[in-house]
Kinemage of the C-alpha trace (Angstrom):
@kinemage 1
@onewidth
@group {chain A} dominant
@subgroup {mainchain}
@vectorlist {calphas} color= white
{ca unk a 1} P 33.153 -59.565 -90.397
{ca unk a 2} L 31.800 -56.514 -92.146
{ca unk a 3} L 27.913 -56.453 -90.595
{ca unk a 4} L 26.431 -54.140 -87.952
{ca unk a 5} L 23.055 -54.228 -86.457
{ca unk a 6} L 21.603 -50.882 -85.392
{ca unk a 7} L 17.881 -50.572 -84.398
{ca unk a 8} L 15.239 -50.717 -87.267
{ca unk a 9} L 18.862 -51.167 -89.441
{ca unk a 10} L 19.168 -54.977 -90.905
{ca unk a 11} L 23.041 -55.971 -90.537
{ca unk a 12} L 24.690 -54.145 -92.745
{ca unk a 13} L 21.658 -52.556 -94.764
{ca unk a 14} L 19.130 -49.445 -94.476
{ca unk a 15} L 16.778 -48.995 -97.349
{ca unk a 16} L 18.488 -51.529 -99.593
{ca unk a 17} L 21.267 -49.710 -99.605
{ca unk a 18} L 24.642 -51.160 -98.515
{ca unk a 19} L 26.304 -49.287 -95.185
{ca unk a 20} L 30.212 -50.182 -94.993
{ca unk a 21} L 31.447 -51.133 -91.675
{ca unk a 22} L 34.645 -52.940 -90.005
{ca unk a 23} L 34.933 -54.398 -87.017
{ca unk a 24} L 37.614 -53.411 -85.010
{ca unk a 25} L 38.506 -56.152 -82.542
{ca unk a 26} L 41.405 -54.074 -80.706
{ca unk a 27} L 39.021 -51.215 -79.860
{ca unk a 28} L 36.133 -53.493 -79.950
{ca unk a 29} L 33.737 -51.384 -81.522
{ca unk a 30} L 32.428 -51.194 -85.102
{ca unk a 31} L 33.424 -48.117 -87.813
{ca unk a 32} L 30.659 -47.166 -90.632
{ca unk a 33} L 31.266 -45.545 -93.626
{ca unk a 34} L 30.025 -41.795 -93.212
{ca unk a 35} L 29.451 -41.121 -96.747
{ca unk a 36} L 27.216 -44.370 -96.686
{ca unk a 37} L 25.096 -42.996 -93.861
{ca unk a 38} L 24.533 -39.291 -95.367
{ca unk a 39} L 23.752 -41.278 -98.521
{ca unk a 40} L 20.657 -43.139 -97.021
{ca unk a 41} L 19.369 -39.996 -94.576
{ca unk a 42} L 19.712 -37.381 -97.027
{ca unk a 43} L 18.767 -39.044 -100.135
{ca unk a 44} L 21.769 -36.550 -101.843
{ca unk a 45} L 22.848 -37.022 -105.563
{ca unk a 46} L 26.369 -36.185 -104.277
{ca unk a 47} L 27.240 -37.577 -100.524
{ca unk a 48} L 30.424 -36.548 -100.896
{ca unk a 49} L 30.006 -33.410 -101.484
{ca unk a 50} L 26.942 -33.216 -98.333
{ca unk a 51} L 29.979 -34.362 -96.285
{ca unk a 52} L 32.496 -31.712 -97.441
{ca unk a 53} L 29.737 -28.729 -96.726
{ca unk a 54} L 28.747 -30.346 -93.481
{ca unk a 55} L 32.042 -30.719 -92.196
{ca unk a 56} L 33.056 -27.520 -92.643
{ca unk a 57} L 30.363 -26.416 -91.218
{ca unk a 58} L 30.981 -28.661 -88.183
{ca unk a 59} L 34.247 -27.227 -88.280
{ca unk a 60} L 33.553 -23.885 -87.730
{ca unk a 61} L 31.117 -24.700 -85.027
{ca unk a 62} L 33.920 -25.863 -83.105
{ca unk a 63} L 32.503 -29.568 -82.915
{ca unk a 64} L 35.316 -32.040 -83.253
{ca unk a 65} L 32.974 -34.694 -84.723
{ca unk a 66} L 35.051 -33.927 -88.078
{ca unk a 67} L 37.948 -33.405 -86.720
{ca unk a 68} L 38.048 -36.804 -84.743
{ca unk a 69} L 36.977 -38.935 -87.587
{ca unk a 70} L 39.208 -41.648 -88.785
{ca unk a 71} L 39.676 -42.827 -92.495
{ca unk a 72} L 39.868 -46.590 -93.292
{ca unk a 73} L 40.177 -48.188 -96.699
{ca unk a 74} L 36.752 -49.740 -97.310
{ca unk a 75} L 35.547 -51.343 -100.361
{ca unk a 76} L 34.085 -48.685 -103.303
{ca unk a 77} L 31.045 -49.988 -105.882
{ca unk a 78} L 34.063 -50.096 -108.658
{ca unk a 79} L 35.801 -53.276 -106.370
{ca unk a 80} L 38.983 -50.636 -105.586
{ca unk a 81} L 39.836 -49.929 -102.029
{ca unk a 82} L 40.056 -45.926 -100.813
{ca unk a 83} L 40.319 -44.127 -97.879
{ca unk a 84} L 36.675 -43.069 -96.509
{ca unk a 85} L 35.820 -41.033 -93.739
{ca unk a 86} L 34.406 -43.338 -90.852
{ca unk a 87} L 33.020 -42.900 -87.988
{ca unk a 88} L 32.255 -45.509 -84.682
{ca unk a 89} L 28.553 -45.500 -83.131
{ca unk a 90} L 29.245 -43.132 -80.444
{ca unk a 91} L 30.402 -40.124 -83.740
{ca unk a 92} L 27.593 -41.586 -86.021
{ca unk a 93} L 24.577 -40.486 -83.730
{ca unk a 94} L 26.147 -37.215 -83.206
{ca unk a 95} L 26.415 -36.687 -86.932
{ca unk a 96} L 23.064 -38.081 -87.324
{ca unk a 97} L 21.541 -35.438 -85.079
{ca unk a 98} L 23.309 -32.662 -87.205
{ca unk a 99} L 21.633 -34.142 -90.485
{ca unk a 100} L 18.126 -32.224 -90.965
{ca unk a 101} L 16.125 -35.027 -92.246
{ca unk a 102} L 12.784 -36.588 -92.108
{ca unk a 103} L 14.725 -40.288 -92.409
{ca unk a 104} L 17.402 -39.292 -89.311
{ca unk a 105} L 14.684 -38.490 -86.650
{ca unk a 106} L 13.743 -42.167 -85.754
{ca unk a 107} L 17.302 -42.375 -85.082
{ca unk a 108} L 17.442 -39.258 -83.032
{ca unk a 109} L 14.429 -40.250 -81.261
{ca unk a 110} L 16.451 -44.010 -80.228
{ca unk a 111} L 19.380 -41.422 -78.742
């Protein structure tokens, strides 16, 4: 199972645009692709990248949102499997409230 259901989110999907997630039945809880989330609220060429500045920035706040996220081996758009930084619900709205954007305040507003 590889679908998650957020509020206003379809499983899986924000925008049209694919959001990777595993299910982790041990911890019982679900893990979403961080890139794919700065992807769809920051409409950035380079999410990557957003995610490098940001959590270095995080960093050096002394939040341990970055420090405390996990890498899993998710599915790319090429059909390879890589390490991507991941995050549960719980990390996800805390990033999500660190993200200035007009798309991330609905979800801001829900937390």
């Amino acid at each position: 199972m590889s679908n998650i259901k957020l509020p206003t989110m379809p499983a899986g999907r924000f925008e049209e645009k694919k959001v990777r997630s595993l299910w982790n039945e041990k911890e019982e809880k679900w893990y979403l692709s961080i890139i794919d989330v700065i992807e769809i609220l920051t409409g950035s060429l380079n999410p990557r990248k957003y995610w490098s500045v940001l959590k270095t920035r995080l960093k050096a706040e002394g939040s341990q949102l970055a420090t405390n996220c996990s890498q899993l081996k998710m599915q790319s758009s090429d059909g390879k499997f890589y390490k991507t930084d991941v995050g549960d619900t719980e990390q996800l709205i805390r990033l999500i409230q660190s993200i200035p954007s007009p798309k991330a305040e609905p979800f801001k507003q829900l937390y």
